[in-house]
N, C-alpha and C positions, 0 to 999 in steps of 0.2 A: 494737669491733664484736661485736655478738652473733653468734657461728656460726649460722649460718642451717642448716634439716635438708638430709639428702642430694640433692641432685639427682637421682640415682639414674641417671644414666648410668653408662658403663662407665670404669672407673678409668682418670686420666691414670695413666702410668709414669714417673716419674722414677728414672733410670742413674745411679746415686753415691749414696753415702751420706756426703760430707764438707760441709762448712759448705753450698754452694750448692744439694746435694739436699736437703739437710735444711732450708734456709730456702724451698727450692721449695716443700715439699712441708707445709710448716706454712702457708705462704699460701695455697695451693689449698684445704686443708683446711678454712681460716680462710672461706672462700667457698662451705662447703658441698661440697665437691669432692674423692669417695674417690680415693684415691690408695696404690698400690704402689710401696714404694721398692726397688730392686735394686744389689745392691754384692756385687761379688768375692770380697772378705775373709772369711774365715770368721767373724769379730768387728768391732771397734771395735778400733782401732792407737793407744793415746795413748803416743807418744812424740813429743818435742821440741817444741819451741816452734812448729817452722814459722811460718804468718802469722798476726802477733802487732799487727799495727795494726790499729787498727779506727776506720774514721770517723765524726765526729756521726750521720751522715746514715743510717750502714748500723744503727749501735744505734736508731735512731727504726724502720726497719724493725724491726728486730729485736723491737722495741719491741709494735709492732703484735700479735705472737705470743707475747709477755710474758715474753720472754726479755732486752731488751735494758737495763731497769735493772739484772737482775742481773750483766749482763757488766758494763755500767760500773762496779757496786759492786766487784766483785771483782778488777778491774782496776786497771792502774798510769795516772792522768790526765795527762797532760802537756802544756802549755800554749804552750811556746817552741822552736821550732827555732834551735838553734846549729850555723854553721857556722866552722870556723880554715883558717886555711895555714898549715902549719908550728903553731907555739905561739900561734899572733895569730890575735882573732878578728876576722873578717871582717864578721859581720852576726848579727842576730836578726832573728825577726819572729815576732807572736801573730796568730790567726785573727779575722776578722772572723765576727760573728752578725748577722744583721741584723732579726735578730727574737727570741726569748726561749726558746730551744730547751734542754730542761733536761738533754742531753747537754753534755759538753766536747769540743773541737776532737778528742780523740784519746784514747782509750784503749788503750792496750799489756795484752794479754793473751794467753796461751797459747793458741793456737789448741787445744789438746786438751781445755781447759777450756769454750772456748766450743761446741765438739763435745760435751759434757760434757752443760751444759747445754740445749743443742738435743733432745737426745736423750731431756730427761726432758720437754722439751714434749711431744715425738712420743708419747713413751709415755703421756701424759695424753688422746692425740687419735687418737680411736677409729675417725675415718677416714683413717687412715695405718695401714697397714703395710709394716711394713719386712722385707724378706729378706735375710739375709748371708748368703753361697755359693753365690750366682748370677752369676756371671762372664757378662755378656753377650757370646755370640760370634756374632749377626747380628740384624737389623732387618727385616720388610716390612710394606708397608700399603697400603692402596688406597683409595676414598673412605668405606668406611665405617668404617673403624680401624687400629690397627697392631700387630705381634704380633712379642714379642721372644722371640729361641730365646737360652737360657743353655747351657753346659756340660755341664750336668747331664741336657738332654735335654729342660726343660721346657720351654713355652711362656708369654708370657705376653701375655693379650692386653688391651689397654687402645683407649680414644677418640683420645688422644693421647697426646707422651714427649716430656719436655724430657731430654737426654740432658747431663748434668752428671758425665760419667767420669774429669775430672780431666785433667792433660797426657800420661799415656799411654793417650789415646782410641780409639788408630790401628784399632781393631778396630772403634769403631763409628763414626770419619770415614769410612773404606773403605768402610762398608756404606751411610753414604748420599752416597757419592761425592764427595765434600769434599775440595779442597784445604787444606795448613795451610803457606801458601809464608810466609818467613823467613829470621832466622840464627840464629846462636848464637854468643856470643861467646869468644872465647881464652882469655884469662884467669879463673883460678877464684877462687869465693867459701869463706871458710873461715869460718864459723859458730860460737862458742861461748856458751852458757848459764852464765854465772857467777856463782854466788850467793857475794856479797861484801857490803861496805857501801864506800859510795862517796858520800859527806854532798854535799850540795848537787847532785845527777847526779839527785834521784829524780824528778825532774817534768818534764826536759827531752831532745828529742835533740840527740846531738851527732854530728857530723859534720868530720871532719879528713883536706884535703889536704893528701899527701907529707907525715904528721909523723916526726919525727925516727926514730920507732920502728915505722915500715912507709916508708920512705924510694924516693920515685916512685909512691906509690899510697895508698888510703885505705881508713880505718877508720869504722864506723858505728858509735856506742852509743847503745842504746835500754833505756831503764828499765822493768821487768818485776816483777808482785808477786814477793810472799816474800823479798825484798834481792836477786833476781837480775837481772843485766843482759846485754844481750844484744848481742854484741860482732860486728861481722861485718869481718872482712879482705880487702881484694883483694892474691890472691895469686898468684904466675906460673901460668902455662899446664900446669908441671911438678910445679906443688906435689905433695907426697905426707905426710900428714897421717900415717900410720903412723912412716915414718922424722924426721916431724919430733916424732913424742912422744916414740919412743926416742932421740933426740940431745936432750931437754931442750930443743928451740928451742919447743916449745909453751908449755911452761912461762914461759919466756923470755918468748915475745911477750906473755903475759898480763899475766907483773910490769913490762911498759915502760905498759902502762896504768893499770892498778891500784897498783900501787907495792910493796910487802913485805907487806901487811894478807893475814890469811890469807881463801881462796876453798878454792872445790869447783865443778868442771866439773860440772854438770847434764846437759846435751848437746853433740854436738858433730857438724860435716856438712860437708862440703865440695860443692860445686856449680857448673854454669855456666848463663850468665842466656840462654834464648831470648826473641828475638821475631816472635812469628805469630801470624796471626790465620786462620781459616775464610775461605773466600769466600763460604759464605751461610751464614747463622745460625737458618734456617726451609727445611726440607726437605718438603714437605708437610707429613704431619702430627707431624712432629719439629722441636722448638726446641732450639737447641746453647747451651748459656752457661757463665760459668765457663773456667777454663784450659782444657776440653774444645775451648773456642772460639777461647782467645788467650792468647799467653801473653806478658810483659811482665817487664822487670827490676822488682824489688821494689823499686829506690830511687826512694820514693814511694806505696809502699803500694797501688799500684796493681789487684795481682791481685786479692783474695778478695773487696775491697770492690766493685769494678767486679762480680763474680762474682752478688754479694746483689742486687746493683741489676737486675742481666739476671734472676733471678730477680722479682723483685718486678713486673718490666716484665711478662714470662711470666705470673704465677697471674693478673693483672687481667686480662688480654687472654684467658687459655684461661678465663678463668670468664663472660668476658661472653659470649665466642663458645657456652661450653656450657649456659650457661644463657637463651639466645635472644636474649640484650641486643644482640646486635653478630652482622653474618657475618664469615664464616673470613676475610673478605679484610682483619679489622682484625689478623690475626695475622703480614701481609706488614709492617705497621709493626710489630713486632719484629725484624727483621731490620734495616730501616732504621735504626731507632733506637739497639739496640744494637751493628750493625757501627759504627755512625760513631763510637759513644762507644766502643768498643774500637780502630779506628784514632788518635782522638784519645789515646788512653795511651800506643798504638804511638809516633805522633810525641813528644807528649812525653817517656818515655823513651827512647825512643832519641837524642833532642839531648842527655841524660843523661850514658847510655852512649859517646857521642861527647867528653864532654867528660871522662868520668872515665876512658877507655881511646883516647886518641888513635892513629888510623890511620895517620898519615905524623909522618914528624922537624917537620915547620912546624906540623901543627897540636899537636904535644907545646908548640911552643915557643910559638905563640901560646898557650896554656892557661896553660903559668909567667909571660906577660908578664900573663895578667889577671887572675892570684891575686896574682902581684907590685905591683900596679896596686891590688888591689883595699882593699888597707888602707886607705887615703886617699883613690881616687877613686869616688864614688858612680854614676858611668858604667861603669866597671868591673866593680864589686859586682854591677850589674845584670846582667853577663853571665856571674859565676860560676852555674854549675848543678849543685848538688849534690841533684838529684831533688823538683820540683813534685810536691808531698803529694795523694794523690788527694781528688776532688772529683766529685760529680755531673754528670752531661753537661747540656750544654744541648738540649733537643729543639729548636731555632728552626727546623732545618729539617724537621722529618717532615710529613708529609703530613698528622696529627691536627692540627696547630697552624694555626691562626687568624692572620698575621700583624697586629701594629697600627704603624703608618707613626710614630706618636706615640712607641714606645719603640724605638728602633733597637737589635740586639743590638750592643754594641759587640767582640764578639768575646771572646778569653778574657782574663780575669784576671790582677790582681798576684798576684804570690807574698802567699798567707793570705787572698786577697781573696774575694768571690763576687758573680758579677752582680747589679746589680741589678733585681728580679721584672721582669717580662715575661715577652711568651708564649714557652712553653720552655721556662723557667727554672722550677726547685723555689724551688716560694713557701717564704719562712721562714715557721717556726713562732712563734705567738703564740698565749697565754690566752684562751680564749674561756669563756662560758658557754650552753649549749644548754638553753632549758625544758626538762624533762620529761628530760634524758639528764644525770644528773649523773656520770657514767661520763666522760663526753666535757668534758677541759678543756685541749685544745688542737685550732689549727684543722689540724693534720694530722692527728690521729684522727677529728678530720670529714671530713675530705676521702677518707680511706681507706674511709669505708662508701659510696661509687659515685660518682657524679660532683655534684659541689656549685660554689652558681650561689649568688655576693656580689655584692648589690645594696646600689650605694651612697644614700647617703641621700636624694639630690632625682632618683634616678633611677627610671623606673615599672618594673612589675614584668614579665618577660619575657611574651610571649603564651606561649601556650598550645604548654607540652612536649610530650611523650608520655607516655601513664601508664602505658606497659610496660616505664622505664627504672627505675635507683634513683637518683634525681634527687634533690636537693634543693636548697630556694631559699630563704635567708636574707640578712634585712636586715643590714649591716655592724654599723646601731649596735645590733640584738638580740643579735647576740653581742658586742659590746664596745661599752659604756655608755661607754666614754673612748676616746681615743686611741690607743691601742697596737696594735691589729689593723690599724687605716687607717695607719698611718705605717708599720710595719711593711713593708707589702706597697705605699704608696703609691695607694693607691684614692683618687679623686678623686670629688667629691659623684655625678657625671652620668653613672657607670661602672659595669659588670656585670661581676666578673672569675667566667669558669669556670676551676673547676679539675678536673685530671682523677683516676682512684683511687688516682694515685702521689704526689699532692699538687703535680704540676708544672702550670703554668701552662697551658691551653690556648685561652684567648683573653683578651682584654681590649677590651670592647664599649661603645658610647655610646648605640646604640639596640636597643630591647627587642626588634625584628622581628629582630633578628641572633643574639639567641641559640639559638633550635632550630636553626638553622644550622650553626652552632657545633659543638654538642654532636652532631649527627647527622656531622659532618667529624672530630670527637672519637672517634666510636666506627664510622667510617667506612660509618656511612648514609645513604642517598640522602640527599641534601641537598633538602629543601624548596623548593621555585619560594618567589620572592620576592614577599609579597604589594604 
């Protein structure tokens, strides 16, 4: 999408400069939309890996800002989760596409890398700026804007602020009076970055309950460029990571995975997994996302990616509202949307976290009865959980979305699976051709330039839109001359599917008088009396 010029309103504010301000704050941009970014730090911190998975779906954003080939290039692809008990593997599974998306299921890459990267977008996008050594220490706003005070004395005053401060936000949950109810669990995580070679480990993760060599608990390895892998332990409640360097057990626990092959620690971190979430994610004129918002066990990749996504939701919604397309009251489904898909990671990890750190003696003992169980019986298998890999939420339920009775959402997913399109659901990606945009050759970078309306082949063409939206209405078979777009997404000759600027489904229609409907519930406008 061509950056469109300034709107020339007053700058949204986005709070954080790590992957989620920075993805904020390139989509806004990406929408014509000045933006000030503010972050504590006196600099950029690139140490350690931190979060290092990255899902298809968050590189196609990323993608959108012209960062996200280069992460996948530069990153470790990895195609199959392996899970063992003990020495015996339990299970594999590869991800389903359902459509022709020229990301891979996953890429492993250094989070300081991908910060890396971001950071030369921004510097290339003359309507961002960025501040380091602005510690935000309060929020206020009223209906005509809002005005952040830093440390330093300053102010800052902006339209709006998606506040992305990371998990020690409590400075600006407090300010806008936000709960962040949860736990936190017992037992810690001991982290190291080890650059080794490890033949046949480079394209897969593995995942090992109770092995022999952390015995009653497990170990994570995830494949990382430059030959380093990235090894995670759970460890007692007591661990102490100093005395276990100086007693050689670190060394120790490395060589029961690696074997004698020589290594070098890169990084190394010990930590424990909270889970919470805000109780609203839209505070007037402030949007929370990102860990600022919730925080989740990482087994599953859950945080940073979910992080991009609330972002991505954010810049469409604050650019329609700022630039007239939509009122403020479409900015109440951001809250909707992204609390439910951050409760759904809640619940999914946490059944996680229940199964990898059992609370009572019976449920330890039912866990060994179903890894015991699980070698052989395929009922079993099913109920080992060694962390459902993050995925995009399904909108079915928000308010923008269009029910159709014809595709029921059947609820969530096998492990690698992804629903199939309906409304809600992020259409896959397939090859398209557009006259005139040879720029545009897939149909989620059409979908991302405002809202787009596929009309199927023996279907008529919608009445009459608005012409003050950024709408667009194409025949299925002008952008695909074959098959591949309509199977894909499953369009049926007598069908309109809208889709919204996040590339998720928001209706799927039979008659042409339904779609301004649609689209005005889409961007939550009066909805049209029915002719």
């Amino acid at each position: 999408m061509t950056t469109p010029e300034s709107s020339g309103t007053a700058p949204v504010v986005v709070i954080g400069c790590g992957p989620v301000g920075q993805t904020t704050a390139l989509l806004l941009a990406r929408w014509g939309l000045p933006v000030v970014v503010l972050d504590g730090r006196p600099a950029r911190d690139l140490v350690g890996s931190k979060a290092i998975c990255q899902q298809r779906d968050v590189l196609d954003v990323w993608d959108s800002v012209g960062v996200g080939a280069e992460v996948a290039r530069r990153g470790v692809t990895w195609t199959t989760a392996r899970t063992f008990h003990r020495d015996a593997e339990l299970f594999s599974f590869e991800f389903v596409d359902r459509g022709q998306s020229p990301f891979p299921p996953f890429v492993n890459v250094s989070q300081c890398l991908t910060e890396e990267l971001l950071d030369s977008a921004i510097a290339a996008q003359p309507l961002i700026e960025v501040r380091w050594g602005h510690e935000v220490t309060g929020i206020e706003q009223d209906d005509a804007g809002v005005w952040v005070s830093c440390a330093d004395g300053t102010t800052v005053a902006g339209s709006y602020a998606v506040a992305c401060a990371g998990p020690r936000a409590d400075v600006v949950r407090t300010a806008l009076g936000l709960t962040f109810e949860g736990q936190t669990f017992g037992d810690q995580f001991l982290i190291c970055d080890i650059r080794t070679d490890l033949p046949g480990w480079e394209t897969e993760r593995r995942f090992y309950f109770d092995p022999e060599w952390n015995p009653g608990r497990q170990v994570l390895i995830h494949p990382c460029p430059d030959s380093t892998f990235r090894i995670d332990w759970q460890v007692p409640p007591e661990f102490d990571l100093t005395a276990e360097e100086a007693s050689g057990g670190l060394d120790r626990r490395i060589r029961q995975v690696i074997g004698e092959r020589p290594y070098e620690v890169v990084w190394k971190s010990v930590y424990r997994f909270h889970s919470r979430v805000v109780d609203r994610m839209r505070v007037g004129r402030v949007l929370v996302a990102g860990d600022a918002a919730h925080l989740v066990s990482p087994f599953g990749a859950r945080g940073l990616n979910s992080g991009v996504l609330d972002a991505e939701n954010a810049a469409w919604k604050l650019a329609f509202v700022l630039r007239g397309w939509a009122p403020e009251t479409l900015l109440d489904s951001y809250h909707d949307e992204r609390h439910a898909a951050a409760v759904e990671n809640l619940d999914v990890t946490g059944a996680t976290m229940r199964f990898l750190v059992p609370g009572t003696p019976a449920e330890a003992a039912h866990r060994l009865e179903v890894l015991e169980r699980a070698t052989t019986d395929p009922e079993a298998r099913a109920q080992v959980d060694s962390g459902r890999l993050a995925e995009p939420f399904w909108y079915v339920d928000s308010p923008l979305t269009t029910p159709d009775e014809r595709r029921p959402f059947p609820g969530r997913p096998a492990r690698g699976d992804v629903p199939v399109p309906a409304p809600g659901v992020l259409a896959p990606d397939a090859p398209v051709t557009v006259p005139g945009r040879p720029d545009v050759v897939r149909l989620r970078q059409l979908a991302r330039a405002g809202v787009t309306v596929l009309v199927g082949d023996d279907a008529a063409l919608p009445d009459a839109l608005p012409g003050d939206l950024p709408v667009a209405v194409h025949r299925v078979s002008d952008l695909d001359a074959g098959s591949t777009l309509r199977e894909a997404l499953g369009v049926r000759p007598d069908e309109t599917w809208v889709l919204r600027p996040d590339a998720h489904v928001a209706a799927v229609l039979t008659r042409p008088a339904d779609v301004a409907p649609a689209v005005a519930r889409l961007l939550a406008r009066p909805v049209p009396a029915p002719v």
